[in-house]
Every structure is written in C-alpha cells, then in structure tokens.
ZAKOL-614363 format. One record per residue: residue in one letter; x, y, z of N, C-alpha, C in turn. Coordinates in steps of 0.001 Angstrom, whole numbers, padded with zeros to 6 digits, always signed. Example, Ala and Ser with C-alpha at 12.3 -4.5 7.8 and 13.67 -1.06 7.14 Angstrom:
2
a+013190-005690+007800+012300-004500+007800+013200-003300+007800;s+012850-002250+007080+013670-001060+007140+012900+000030+007870;
***
This chain:
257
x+000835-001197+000000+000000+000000+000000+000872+001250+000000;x+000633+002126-001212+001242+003715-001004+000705+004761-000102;x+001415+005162+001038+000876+005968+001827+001232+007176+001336;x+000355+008058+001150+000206+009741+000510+000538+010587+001740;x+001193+011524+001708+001454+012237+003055+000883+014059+002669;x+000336+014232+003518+000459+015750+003687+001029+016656+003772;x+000822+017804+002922+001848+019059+003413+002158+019278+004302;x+001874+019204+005886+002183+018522+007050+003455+017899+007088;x+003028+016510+006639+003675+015565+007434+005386+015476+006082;x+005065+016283+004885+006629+016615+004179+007123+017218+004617;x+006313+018426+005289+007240+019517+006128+008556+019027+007350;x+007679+017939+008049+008244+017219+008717+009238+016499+008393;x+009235+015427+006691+010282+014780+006604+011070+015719+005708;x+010745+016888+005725+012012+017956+006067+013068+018008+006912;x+012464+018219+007612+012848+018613+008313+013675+017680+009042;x+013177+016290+009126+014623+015458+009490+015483+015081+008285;x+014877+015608+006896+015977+015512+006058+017189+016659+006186;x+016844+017797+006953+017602+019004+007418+018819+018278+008203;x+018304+017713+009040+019097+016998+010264+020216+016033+009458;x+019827+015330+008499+019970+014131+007769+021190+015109+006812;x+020970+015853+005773+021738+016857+005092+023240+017342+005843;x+022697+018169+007318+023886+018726+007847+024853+017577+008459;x+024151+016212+008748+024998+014983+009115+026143+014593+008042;x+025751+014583+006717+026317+013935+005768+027635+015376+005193;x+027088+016530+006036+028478+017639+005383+029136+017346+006778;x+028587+017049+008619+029617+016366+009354+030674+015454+008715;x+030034+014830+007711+031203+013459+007752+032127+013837+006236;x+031300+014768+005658+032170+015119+004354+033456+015898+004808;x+033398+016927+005976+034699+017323+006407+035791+016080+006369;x+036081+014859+007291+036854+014137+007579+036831+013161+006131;x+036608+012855+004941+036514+012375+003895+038296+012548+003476;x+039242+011631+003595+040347+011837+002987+041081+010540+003471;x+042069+010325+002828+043439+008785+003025+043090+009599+004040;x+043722+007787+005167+044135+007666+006245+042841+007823+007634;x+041420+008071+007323+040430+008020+007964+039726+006828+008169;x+039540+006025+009268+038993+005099+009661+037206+005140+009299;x+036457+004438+008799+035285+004373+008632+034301+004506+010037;x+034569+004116+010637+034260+003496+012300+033933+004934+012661;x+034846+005505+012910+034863+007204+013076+033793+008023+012821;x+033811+007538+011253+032535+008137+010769+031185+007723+011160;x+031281+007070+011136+030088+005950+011598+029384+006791+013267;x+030370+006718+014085+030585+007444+015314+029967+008748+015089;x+030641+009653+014230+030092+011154+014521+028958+011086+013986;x+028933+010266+012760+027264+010438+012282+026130+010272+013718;x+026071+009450+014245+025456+008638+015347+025663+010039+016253;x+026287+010463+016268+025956+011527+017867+025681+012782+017076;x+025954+013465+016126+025724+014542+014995+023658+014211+015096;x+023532+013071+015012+021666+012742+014546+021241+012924+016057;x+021858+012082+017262+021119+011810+018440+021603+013706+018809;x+022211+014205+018886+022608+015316+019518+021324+016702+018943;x+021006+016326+017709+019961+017296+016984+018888+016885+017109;x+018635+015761+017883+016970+015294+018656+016720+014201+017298;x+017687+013350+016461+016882+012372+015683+017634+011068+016400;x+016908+010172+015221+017603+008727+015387+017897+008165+013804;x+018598+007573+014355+019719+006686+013235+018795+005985+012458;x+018094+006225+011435+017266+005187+010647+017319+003716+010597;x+018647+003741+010063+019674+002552+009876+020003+001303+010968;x+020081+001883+011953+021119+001224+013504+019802+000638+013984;x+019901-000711+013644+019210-001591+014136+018150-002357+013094;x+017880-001207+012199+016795-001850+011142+016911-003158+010627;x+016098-003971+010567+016502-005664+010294+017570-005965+010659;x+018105-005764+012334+019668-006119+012584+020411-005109+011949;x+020596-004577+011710+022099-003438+010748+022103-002974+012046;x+023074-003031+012087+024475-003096+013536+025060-001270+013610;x+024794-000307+012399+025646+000868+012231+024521+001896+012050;x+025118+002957+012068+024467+004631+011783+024362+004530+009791;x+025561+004249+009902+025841+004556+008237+026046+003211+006854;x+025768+003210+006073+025987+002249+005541+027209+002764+004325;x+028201+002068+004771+030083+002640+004091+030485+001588+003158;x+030097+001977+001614+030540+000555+000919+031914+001080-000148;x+032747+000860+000117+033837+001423-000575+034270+000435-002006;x+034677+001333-003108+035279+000500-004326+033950-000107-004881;x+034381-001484-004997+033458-002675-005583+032473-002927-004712;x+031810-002200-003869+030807-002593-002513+029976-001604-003175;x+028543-002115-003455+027860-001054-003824+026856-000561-003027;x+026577-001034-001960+025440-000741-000443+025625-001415+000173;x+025331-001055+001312+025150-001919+002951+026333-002474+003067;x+027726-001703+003184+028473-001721+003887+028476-001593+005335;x+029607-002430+005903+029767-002160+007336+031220-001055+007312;x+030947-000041+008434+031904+000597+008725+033094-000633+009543;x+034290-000110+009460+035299-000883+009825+036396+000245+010136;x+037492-000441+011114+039158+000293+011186+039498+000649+010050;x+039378-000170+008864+040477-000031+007778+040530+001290+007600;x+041684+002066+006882+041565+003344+007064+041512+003335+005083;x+040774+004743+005109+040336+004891+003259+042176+005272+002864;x+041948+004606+001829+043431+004301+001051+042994+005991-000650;x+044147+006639-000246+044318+007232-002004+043997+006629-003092;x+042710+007225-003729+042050+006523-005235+041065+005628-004307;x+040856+005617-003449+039182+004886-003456+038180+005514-003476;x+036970+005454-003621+035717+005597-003773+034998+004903-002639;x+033898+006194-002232+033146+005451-000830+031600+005968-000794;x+030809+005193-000963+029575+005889-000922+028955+005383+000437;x+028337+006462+000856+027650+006863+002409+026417+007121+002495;x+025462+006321+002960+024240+006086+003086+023717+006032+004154;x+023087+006844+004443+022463+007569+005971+021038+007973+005609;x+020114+007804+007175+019172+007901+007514+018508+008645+008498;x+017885+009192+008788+017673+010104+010324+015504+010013+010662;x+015497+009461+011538+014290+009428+011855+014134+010537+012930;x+012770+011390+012592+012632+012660+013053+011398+012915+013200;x+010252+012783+014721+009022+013602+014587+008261+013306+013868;x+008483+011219+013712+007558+010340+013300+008126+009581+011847;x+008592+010453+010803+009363+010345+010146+010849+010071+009486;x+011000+009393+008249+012125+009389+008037+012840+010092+006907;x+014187+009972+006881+014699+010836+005201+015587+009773+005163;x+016212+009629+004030+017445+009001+003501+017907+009768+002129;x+019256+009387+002124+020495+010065+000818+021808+009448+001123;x+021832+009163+000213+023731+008819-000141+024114+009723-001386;x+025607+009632-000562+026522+010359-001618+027983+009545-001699;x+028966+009884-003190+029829+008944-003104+030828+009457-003268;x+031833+009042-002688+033039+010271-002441+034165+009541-003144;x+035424+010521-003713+036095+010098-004181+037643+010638-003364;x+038404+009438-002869+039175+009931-001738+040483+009939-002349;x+040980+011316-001838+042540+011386-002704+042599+011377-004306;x+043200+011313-004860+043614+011201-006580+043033+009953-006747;x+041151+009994-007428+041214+008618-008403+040976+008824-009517;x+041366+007950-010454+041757+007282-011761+040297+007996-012189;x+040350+008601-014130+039448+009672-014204+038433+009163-014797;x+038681+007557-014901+037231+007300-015313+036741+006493-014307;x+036927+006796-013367+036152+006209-012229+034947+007173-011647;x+036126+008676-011591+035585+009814-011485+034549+010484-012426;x+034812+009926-013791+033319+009747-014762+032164+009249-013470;x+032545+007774-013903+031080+007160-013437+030832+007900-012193;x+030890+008255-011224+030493+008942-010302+029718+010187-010912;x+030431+011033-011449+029352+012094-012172+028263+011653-012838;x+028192+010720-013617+027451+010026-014621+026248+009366-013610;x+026937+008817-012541+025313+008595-011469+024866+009824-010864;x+026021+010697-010836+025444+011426-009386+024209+012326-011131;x+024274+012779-012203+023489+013463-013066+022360+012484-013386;x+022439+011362-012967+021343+010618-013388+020185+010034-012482;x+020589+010707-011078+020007+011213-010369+019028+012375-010678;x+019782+013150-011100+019004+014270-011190+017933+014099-012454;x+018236+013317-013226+017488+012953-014591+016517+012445-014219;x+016300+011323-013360+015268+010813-012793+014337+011589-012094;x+014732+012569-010854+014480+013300-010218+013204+014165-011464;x+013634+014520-012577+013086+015174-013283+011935+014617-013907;x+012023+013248-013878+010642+012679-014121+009680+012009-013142;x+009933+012730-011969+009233+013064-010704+008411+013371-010560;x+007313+013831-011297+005935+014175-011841+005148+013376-011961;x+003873+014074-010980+002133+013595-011302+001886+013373-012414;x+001121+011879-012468+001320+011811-013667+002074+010993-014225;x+002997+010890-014099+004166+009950-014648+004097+008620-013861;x+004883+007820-014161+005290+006291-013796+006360+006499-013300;x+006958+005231-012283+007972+004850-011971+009122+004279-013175;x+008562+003830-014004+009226+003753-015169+009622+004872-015818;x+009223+005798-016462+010181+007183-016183+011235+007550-015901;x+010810+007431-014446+012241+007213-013726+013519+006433-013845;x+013366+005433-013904+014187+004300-014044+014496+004495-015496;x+013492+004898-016268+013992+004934-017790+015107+006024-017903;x+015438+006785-017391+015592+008445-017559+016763+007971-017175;x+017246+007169-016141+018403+007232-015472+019056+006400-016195;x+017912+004629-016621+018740+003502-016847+019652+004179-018780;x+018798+004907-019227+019031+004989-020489+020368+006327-021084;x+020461+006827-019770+021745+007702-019540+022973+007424-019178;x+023029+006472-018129+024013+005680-018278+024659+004396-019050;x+023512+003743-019559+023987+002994-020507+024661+003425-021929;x+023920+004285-022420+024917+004835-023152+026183+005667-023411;x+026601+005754-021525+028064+005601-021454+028928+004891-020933;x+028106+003573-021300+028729+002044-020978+029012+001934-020013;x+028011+002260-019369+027913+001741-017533+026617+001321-017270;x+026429+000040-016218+025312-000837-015808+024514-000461-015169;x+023012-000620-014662+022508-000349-013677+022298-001976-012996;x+022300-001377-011640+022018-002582-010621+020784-003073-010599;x+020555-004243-010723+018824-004692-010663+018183-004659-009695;x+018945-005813-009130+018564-006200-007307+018168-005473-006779;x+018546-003804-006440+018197-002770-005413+017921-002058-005857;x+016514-001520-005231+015780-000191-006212+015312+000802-005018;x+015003+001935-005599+014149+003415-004490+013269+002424-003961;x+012405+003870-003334+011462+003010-002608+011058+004187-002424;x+009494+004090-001451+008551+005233-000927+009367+005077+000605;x+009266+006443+001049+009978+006788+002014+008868+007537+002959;x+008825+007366+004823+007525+008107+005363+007354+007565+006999;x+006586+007228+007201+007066+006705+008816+007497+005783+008986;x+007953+004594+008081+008689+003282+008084+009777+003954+006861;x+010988+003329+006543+012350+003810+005840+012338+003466+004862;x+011005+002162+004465+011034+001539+003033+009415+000931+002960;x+008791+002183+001824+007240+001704+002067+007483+001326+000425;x+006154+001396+000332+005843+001156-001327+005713+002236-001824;x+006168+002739-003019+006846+001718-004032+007730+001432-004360;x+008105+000568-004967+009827+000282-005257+009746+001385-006579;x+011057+002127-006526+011619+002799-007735+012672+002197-008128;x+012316+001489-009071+013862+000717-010056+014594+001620-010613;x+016132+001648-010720+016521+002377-011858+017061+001969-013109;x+016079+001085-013318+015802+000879-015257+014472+000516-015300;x+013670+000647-016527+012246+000585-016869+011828+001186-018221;x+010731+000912-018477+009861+001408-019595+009059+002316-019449;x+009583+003114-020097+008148+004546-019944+006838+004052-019735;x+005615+004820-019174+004522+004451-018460+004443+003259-018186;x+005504+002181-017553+004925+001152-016978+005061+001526-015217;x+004992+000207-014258+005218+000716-012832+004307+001388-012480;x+004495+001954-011229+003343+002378-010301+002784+004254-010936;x+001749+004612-010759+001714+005911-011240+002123+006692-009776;x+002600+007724-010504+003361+009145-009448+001831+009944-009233;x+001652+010146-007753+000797+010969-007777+000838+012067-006235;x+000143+012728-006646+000699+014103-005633+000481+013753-004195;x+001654+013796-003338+001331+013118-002095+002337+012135-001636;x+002734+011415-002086+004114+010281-002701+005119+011063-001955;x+006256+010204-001502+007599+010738-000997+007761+009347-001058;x+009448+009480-002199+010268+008715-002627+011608+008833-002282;x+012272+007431-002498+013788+007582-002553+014379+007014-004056;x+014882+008473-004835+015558+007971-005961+017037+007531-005811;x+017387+006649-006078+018719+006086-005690+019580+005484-006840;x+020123+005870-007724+020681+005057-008817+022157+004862-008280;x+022177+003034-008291+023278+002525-007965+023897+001517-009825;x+025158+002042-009681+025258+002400-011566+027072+001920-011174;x+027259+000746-011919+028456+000085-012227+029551+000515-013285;x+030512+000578-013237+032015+000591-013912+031530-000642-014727;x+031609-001521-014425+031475-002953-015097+030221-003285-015518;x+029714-004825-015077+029264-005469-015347+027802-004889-013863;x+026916-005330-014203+025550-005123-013411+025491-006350-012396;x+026244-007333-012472+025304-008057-011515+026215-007844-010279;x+025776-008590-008978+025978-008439-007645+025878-009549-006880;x+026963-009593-006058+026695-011007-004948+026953-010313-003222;x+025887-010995-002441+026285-010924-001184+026868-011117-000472;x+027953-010598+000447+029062-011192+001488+028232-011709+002398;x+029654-012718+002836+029268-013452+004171+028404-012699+005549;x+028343-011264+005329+028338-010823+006582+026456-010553+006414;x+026037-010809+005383+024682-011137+005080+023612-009674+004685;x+024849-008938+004701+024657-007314+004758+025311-006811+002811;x+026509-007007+002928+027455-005982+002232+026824-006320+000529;x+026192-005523-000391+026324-006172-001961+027526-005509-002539;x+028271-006496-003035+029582-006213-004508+029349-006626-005362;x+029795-005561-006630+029788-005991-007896+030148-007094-008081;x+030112-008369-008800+030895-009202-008865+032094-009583-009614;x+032117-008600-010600+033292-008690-011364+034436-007406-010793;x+033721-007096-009334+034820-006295-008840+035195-005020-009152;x+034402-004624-010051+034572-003021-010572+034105-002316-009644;x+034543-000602-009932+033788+000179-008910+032366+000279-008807;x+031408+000834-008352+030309+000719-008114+030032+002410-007219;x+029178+003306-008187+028746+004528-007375+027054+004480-007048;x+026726+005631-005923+025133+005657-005376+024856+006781-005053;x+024456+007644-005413+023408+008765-004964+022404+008812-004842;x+021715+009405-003536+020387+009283-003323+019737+010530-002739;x+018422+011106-003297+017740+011984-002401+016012+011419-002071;x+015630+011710-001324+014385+011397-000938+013369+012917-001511;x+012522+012297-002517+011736+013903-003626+010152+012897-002465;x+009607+014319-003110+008300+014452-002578+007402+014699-004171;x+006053+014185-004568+005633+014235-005783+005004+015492-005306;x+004842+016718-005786+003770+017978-005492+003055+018392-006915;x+002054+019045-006824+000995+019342-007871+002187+020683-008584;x+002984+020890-008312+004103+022297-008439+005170+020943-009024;x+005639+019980-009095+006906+018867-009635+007399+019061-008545;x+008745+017899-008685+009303+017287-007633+009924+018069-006870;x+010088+017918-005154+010105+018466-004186+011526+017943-003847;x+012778+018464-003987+013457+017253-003236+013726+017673-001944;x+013760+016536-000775+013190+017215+000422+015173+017138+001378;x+015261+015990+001086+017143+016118+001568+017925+017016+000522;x+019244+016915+000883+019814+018146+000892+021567+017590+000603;x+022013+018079-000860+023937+017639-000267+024300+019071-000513;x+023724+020004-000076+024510+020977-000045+025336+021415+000753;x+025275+020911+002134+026013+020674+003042+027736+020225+002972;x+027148+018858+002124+028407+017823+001470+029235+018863+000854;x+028741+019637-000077+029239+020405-001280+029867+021204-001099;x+029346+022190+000461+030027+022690+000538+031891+023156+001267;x+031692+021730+001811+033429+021770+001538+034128+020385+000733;x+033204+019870+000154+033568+018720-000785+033361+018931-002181;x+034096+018793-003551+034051+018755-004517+034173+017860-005532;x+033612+017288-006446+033534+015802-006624+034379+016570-007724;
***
C-alpha cells in the first residue's frame, strides 16, 4: 500500500531531512586517506542523536551501524570498519535520520585522494542521473520514467545499472511502497501521484551489473569487482513537480567531486 502524506507531514520529513543533510556535510569534512570508517560511523550517530533524531539505519533488520560505508566494488550496505580509506578509493555513504515520526534518507559517493578519471566519470554520470530521474518526478508519470531516464543515460556511457536494489517510498517506516527501479519502460510501474515521498537512488556500475552478497549477510559487490557509485535523495511528488526534500549541499560545501 502507497501511503500519501500531507503538506504537514513533508514539512516534517524535512525537516529530518535538514538533520539528515547537515549529518552527511559532518562526515564530508573528515573524507580523505588515512580516515577510519568506524569514526565516521561514530560522529554520524551523535551529529543525529545530539539534533533530537535517530539513526534510521542502527538496528533496522539487525544493521548493527548509523551509516551504511561501501567502498570501491561494494555497492550498499556496507559495514563501517578500522580499515583506514586508502588514495584513489571511492566510498559511498548512506544515511538515515528518523525525526518527529518520520524518516529521510540520501547517499553520496566520495572520491578519496587522486582517483583514476574514469572512475571519477562514473560517479558524475550517477550522481546526473540522479538528477534525470528526479526530473521525471511528476504527477502523472510512472515509476518507469524514472528508471527509464536514469537507466538509459548511463547505458549509453557504458555503464550498468544494478537490478537487485531499487528506491522506494519513504515516510514513517524507511522503506514503504513503491519500489523505484533504476531501469524501466516509460509508463509502466506504479503511477506518481501528488502526495508520494520517494527515494531515488541510482546505484550504476564501472562494469558489469550483476551483484553477490558477502558473508556478513549485509554488504552487496559488484561481482566482477569493478567500482560501483550511489546517490540518493528522498523527492516528494507535489501538484508544483518534484520536491526534493534532503539536501547535499552541506556535502558540497566543503567537498568537490
């Protein structure tokens, strides 16, 4: 079932997307070689509890962390760890903040130290195909749209989309209905209609598309080991087009992809 929310109750998952936004420019400061994940993980977690939210994430079906840290070939639901980020990796950060009934979610994917420049492509190439999707965010439209907009932008710069893991409706639980794929056929999928709060998320491969699960019953990697980028904002459908209600301006502003 799609739950429709009120001008109300967006205001609200604002507003812990506010909370959620200024968390993710906390952790974009410390983004560089030689930073332990764990750390991050840490400030996120007291950055959310300290501004009156909670950790979306930390605990949901068991997930053990604040943040979900999948570096390189890890394309979600990473576990934070000691290891410290090495020059030329790639790390995407996926955070949640429950707030005043509500939730938000967004990832962003960072590129640490000097990496290799077509890695640094595909990262742009998801993080704009985000926004492509975002644009077919409209009453009216399908979830296919979406997925079309994104899947058909990156493929034609010979990069994959992930199947397995798609958006979702976002609202007082972290994952309602509907799923937003990012690949599809124009007007197929669920219709967009005013009221809706989504998470667009295109998770978009170097390589090959498919994915296997680690032992730890959590982590997905590419399987042919390539990099793997994710950006995400949580939009709101409005009779005015898409609302996006989180925020990387925070990130942006002392991070530069």
């Amino acid at each position: 079932m799609i739950h429709y929310k009120s001008e109300q109750e967006i205001e609200l998952i604002k507003e812990s997307a506010d909370i959620l936004g200024r968390a993710h420019g906390e952790i974009a400061k410390l983004i560089k070689p030689g930073i332990n994940t764990n750390k991050l993980d840490k400030l996120a977690e007291e950055f959310i509890r300290d501004n009156g939210g909670v950790p979306s994430f930390k605990n949901y079906n068991g997930f053990p962390y604040t943040l979900c840290v999948s570096p390189n070939e890890q394309v979600v639901h990473g576990f934070p760890s000691d290891e410290e980020l090495k020059d030329g990796d790639v790390l995407s950060i996926d955070c949640g903040v429950f707030y005043k009934g509500f939730h938000s979610d967004s990832a962003y994917t960072y590129a640490v130290g000097e990496v290799e420049e077509n890695v640094l492509a595909l990262l742009r190439a998801t993080k704009e195909s985000l926004y492509l999707g975002i644009e077919k965010a409209v009453v009216g439209n399908r979830t296919g749209d979406i997925g079309y907009a994104i899947q058909t932008y990156v493929e034609e710069l010979g990069y994959s989309v992930v199947r397995e893991l798609v958006g979702h409706g976002v609202g007082k639980d972290l994952h309602e209905s509907p799923e937003v794929p990012n690949y599809g056929k124009r007007g197929r999928g669920s219709k967009l209609k005013e009221g809706m709060v989504i998470a667009i998320e295109p998770m978009i491969n170097l390589g090959r598309k498919e994915v296997v699960q680690e032992q730890d019953g959590w982590t997905i990697r590419t399987r042919d080991m390539a990099p793997s980028a994710h950006y995400e904002h949580t939009v709101a459908i409005t009779k005015k087009g898409p609302e996006v209600l989180t925020t990387h301006k925070y990130i942006e502003e002392v991070y530069k992809l």
